[in-house]
Backbone as CSV, one residue per row, in Angstrom:
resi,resn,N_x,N_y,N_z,CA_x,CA_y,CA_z,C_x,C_y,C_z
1,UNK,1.419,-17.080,-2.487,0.630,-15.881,-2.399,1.577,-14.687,-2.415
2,UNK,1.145,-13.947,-3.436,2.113,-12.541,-3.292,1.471,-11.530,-2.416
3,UNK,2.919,-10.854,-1.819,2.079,-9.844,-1.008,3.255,-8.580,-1.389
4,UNK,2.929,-7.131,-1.664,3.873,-5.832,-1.746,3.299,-5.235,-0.665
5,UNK,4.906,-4.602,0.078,5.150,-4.001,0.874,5.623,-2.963,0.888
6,UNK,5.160,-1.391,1.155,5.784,-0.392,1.055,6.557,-0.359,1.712
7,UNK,7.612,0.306,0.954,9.001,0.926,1.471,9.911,1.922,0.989
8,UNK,10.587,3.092,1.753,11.564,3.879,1.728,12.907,3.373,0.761
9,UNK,13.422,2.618,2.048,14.875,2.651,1.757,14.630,0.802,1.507
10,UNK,14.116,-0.200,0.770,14.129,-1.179,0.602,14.722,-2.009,1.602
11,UNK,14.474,-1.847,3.205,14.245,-2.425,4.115,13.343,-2.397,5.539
12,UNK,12.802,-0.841,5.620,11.422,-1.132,6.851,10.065,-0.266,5.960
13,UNK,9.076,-0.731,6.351,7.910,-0.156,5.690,7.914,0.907,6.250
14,UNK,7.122,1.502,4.853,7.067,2.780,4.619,5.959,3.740,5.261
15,UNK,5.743,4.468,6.055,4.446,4.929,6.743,3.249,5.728,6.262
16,UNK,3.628,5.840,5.019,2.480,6.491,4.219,2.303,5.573,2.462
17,UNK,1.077,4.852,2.957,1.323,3.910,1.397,0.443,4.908,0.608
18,UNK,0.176,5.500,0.830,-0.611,5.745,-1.021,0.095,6.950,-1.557
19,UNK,1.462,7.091,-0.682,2.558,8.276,-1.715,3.898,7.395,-1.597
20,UNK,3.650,6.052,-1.061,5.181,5.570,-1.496,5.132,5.157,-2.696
21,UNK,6.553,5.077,-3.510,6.855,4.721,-4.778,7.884,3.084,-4.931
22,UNK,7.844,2.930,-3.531,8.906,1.622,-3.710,8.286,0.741,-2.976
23,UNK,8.283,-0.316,-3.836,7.714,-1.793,-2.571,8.305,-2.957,-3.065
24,UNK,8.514,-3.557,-2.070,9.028,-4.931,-2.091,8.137,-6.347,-2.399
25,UNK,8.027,-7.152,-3.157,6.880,-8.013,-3.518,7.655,-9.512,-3.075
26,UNK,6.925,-9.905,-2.439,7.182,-10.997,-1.455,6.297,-11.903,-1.410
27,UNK,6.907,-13.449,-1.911,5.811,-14.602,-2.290,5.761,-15.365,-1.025
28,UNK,4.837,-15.836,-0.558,4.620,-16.228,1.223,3.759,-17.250,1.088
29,UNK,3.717,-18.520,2.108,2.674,-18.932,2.255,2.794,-19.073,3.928
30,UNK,1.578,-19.699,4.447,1.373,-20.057,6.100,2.409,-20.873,6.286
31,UNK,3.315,-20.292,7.358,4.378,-20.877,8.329,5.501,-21.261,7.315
32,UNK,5.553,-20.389,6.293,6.771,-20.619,5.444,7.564,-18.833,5.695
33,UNK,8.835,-19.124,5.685,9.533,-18.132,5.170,9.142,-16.871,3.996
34,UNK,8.193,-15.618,4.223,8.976,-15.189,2.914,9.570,-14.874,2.496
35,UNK,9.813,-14.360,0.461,11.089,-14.513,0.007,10.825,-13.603,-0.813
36,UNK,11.640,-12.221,-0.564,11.515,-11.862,-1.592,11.615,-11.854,-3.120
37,UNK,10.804,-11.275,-4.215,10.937,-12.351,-5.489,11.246,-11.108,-6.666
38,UNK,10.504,-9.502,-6.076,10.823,-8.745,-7.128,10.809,-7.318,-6.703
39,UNK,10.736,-6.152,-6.607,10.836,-4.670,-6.370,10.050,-4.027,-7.708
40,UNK,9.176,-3.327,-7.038,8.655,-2.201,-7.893,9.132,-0.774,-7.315
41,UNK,9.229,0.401,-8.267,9.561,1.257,-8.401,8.482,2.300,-9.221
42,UNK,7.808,2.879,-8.492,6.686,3.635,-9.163,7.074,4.779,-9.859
43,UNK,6.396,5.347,-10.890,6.601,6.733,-11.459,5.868,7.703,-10.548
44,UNK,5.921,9.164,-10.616,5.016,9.652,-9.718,3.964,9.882,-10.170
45,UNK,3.184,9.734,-11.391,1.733,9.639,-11.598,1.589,8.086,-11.243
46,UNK,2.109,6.955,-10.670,1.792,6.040,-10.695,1.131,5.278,-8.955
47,UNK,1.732,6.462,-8.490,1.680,6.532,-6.368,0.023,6.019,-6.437
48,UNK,0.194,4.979,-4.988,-1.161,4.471,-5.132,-2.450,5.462,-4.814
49,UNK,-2.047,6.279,-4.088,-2.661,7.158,-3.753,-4.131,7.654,-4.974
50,UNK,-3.280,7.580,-5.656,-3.978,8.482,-7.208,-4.443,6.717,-8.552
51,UNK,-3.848,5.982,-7.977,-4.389,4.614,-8.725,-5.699,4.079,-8.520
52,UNK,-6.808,4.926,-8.484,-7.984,4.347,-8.219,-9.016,4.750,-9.915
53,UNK,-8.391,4.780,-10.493,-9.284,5.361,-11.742,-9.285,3.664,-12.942
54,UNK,-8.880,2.269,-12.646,-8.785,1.326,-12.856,-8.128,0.649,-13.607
55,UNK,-6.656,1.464,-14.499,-6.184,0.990,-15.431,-5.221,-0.058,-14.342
56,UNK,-4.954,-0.587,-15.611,-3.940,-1.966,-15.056,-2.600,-1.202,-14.305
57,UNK,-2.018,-1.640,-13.469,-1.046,-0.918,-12.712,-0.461,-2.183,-12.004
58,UNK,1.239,-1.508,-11.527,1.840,-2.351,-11.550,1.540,-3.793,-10.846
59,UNK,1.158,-3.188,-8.993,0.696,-3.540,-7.502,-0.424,-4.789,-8.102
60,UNK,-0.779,-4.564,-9.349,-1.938,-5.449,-9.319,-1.940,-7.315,-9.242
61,UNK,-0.730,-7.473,-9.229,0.150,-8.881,-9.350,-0.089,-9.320,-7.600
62,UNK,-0.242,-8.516,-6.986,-0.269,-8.950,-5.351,-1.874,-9.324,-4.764
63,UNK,-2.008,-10.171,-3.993,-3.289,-10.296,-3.142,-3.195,-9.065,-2.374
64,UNK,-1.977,-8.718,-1.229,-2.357,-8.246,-0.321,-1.153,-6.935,-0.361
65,UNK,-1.413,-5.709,0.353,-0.470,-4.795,0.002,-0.687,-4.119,1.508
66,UNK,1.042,-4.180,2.070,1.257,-3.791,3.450,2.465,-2.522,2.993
67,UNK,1.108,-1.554,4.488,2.099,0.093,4.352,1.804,0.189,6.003
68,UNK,2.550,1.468,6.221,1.993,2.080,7.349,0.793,2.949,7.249
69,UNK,1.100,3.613,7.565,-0.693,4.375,8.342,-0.609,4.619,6.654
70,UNK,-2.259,4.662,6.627,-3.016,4.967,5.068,-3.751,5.417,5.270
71,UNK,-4.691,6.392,4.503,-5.924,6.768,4.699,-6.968,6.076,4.209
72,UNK,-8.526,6.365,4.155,-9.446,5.935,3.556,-9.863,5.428,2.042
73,UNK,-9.132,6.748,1.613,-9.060,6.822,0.492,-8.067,6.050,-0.525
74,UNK,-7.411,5.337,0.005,-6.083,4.227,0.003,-6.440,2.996,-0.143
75,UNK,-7.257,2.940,0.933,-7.471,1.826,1.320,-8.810,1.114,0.547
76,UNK,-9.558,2.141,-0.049,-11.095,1.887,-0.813,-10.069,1.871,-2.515
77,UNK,-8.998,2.265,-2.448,-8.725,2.498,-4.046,-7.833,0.384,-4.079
78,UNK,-7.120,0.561,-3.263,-6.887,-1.255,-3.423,-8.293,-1.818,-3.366
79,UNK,-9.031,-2.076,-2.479,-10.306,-3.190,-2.307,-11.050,-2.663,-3.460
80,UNK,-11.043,-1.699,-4.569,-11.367,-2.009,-5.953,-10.767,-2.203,-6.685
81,UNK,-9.414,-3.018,-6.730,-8.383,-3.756,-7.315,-8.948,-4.881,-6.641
82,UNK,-9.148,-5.168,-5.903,-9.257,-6.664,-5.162,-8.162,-6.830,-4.125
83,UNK,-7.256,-6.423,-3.869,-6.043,-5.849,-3.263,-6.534,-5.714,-1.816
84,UNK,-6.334,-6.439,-0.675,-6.250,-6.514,0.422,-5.446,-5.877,1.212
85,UNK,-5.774,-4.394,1.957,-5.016,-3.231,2.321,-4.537,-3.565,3.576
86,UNK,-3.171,-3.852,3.818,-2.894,-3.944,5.603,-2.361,-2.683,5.986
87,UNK,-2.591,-2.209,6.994,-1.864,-0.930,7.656,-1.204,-1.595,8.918
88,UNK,0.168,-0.943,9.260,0.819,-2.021,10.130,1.624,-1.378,10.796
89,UNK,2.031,-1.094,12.482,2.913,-0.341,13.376,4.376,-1.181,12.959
90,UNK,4.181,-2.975,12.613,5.261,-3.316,12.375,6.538,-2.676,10.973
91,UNK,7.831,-2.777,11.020,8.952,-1.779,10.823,9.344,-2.907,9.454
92,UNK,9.349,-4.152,9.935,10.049,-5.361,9.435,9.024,-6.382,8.080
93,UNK,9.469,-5.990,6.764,8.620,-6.522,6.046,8.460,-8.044,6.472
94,UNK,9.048,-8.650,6.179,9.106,-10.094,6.962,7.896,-10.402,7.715
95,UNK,8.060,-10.116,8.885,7.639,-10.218,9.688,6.012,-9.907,9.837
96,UNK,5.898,-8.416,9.127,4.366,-8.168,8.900,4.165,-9.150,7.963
97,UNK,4.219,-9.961,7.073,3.827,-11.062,6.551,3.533,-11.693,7.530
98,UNK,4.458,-12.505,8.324,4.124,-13.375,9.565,2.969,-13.039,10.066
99,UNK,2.619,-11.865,10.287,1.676,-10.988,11.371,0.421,-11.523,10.935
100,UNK,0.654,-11.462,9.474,-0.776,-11.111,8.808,-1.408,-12.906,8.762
101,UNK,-0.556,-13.743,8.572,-0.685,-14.924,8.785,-1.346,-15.774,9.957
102,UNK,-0.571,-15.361,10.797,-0.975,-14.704,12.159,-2.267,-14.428,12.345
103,UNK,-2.666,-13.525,11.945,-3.994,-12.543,12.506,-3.538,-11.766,13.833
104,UNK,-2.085,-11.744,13.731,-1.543,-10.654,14.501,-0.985,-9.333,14.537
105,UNK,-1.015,-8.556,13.289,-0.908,-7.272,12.439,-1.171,-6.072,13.432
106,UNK,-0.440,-5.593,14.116,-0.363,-4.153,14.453,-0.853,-2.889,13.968
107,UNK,-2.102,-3.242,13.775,-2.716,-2.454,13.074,-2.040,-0.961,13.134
108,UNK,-1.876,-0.301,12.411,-1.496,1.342,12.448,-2.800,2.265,12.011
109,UNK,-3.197,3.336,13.134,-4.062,4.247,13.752,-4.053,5.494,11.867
110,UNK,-5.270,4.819,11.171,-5.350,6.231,10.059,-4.788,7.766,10.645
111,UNK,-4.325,8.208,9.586,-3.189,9.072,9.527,-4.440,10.445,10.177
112,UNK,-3.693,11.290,10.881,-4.977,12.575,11.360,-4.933,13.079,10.056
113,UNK,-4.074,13.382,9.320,-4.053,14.352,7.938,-2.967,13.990,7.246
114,UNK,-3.210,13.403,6.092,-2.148,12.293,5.795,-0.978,13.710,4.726
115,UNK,-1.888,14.506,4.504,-0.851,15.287,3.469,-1.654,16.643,3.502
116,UNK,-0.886,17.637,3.714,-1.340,19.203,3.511,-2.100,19.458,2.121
117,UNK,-1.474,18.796,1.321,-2.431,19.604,-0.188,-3.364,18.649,-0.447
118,UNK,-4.041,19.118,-1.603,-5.340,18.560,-2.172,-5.517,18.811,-3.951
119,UNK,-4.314,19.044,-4.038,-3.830,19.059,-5.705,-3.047,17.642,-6.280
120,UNK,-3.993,16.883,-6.793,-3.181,16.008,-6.991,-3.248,15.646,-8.236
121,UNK,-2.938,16.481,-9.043,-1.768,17.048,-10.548,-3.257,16.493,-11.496
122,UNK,-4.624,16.667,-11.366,-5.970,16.257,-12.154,-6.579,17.326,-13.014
123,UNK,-5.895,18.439,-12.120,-6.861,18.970,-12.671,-8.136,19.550,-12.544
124,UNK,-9.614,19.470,-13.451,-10.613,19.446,-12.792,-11.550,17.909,-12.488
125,UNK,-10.510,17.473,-13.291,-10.775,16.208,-13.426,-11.601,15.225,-11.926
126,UNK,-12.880,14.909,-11.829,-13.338,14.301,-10.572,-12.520,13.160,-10.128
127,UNK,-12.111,12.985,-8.815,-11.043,11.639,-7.953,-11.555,11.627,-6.698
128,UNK,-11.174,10.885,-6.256,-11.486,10.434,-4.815,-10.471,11.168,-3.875
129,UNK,-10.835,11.403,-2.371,-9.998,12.160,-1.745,-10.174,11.604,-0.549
130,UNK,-9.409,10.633,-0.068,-9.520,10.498,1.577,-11.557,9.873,2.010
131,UNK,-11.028,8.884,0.519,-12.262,8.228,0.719,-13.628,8.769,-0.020
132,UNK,-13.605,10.292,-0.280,-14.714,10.897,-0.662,-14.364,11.783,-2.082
133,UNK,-15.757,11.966,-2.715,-15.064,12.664,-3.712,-14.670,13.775,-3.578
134,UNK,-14.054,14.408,-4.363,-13.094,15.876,-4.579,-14.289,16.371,-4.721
């Protein structure tokens, strides 16, 4: 089972997934080790944030996709990929795998205001915003 994990610096997750650009993709099963297998590297029209309009994209190779705090609007744009959204206090990709295996995931508290602007390079173009439309 693949799972991508946001991240910064390609070792603790990243606390805002739908503007990170780097994740780690990690093949796992129950009570096995995972391992990491590949790294994505997003463009910045490619941030998940703004990936809800349905073209094929990279993330789409994963069941499940672990960030820190996310918003609504994040989290409704994976579960119409099919993409199983974890939000997670844990630091340690690893490990939030374990978690999630588990059913022990640290859940992380939606963001109060995940980002000051509301321009996100469309246009007039209609998108989703924190769950709702623009």
């Amino acid at each position: 089972m693949r799972f991508a994990v946001g991240t910064q610096d390609y070792r603790s997750i990243a606390t805002h997934g739908g503007r990170t650009r780097r994740f780690l993709v990690f093949e796992a099963e129950a009570g096995g080790t995972p391992v990491e297998i590949a790294r994505i590297e997003l463009a910045e029209d490619e941030v998940l944030h703004l990936a809800g309009d349905g073209r094929p994209h990279p993330i789409d190779a994963v069941r499940v996709v672990i960030t820190g705090s996310s918003g609504e609007g994040f989290i409704n744009h994976m579960k119409r990929r099919g993409i199983e959204p974890v939000t997670t206090l844990e630091t340690d990709p690893a490990q939030a795998i374990r978690d999630w295996f588990a059913g022990t995931v640290k859940t992380a508290p939606p963001p109060e205001h995940p980002h000051e602007h509301h321009d996100h390079g469309l246009g007039d173009a209609p998108h989703e915003c924190h769950g709702a439309p623009a």
